[in-house]
C-alpha positions in Angstrom: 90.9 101.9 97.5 92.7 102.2 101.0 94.4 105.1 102.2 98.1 105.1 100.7 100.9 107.6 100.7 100.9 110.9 98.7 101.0 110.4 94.7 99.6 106.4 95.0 98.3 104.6 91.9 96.1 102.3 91.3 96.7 100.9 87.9 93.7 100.1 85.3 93.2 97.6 82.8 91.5 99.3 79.9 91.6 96.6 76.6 87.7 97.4 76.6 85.7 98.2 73.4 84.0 101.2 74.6 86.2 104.1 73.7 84.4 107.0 75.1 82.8 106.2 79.2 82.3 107.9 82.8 84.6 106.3 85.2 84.1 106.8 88.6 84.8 105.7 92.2 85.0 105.7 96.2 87.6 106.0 98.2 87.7 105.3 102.1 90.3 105.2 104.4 91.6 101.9 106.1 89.9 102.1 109.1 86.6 100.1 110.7 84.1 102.5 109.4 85.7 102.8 106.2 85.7 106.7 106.5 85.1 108.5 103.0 88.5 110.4 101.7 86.6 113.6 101.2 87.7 117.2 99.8 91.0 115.0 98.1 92.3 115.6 94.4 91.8 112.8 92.6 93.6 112.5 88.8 93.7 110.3 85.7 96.6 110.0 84.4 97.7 108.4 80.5 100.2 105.7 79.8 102.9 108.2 79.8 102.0 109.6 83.3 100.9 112.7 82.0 97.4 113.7 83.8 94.5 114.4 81.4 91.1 114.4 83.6 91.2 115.7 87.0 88.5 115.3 89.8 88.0 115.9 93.4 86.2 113.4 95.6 82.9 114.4 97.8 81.6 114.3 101.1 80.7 110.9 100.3 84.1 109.9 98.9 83.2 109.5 95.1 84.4 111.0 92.1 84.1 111.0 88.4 85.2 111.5 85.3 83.8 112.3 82.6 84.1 111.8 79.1 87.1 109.3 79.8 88.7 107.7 76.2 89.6 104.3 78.0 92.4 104.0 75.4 94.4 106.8 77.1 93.4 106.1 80.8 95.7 104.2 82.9 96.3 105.1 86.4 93.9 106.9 89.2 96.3 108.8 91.4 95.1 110.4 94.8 96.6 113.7 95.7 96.7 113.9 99.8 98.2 117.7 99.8 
C-alpha cells in the first residue's frame, strides 16, 4: 500500500470459505526505499464502515489482525494522526 491521505481505504474482496483467519500486512511509503509506515493506526472496518479490529503497524511496517470473520471484513483504513 502507498502512502495516501488521512482515512484512505483499501477495499477487500472477502467471498472466501474460511470464516475465521489472521489477516495481515505492510505498509511503505511511496518513496525509493519504500520506507515502513511505522508507529500508524491501522483499522478494519465492516461493510457498514463501522471499525471492528484495530491494529497498529511496527517498526517494520506490518500489522495484524487477529481473529478476523472474513464475512464482516471489508476495508483496511490507515489512520496518519
Amino acid at each position: 500500500m502507498k502512502k495516501k491521505e488521512a482515512g484512505t481505504t483499501v477495499s477487500l474482496k472477502t467471498e472466501m470459505a474460511v470464516k475465521w483467519t489472521n489477516l495481515a500486512g505492510k505498509l511503505t511509503y511511496d518513496n525509493p526505499d519504500l520506507t515502513p509506515v511505522t508507529g500508524k493506526k491501522v483499522n478494519l472496518l465492516n461493510t457498514a464502515g463501522k471499525v471492528i479490529k484495530t491494529s497498529g503497524t511496527n517498526k517494520f511496517g506490518t500489522f495484524i489482525f487477529t481473529g478476523v470473520n472474513l464475512n464482516d471484513a471489508d476495508k483496511v483504513e490507515l489512520d496518519f494522526n
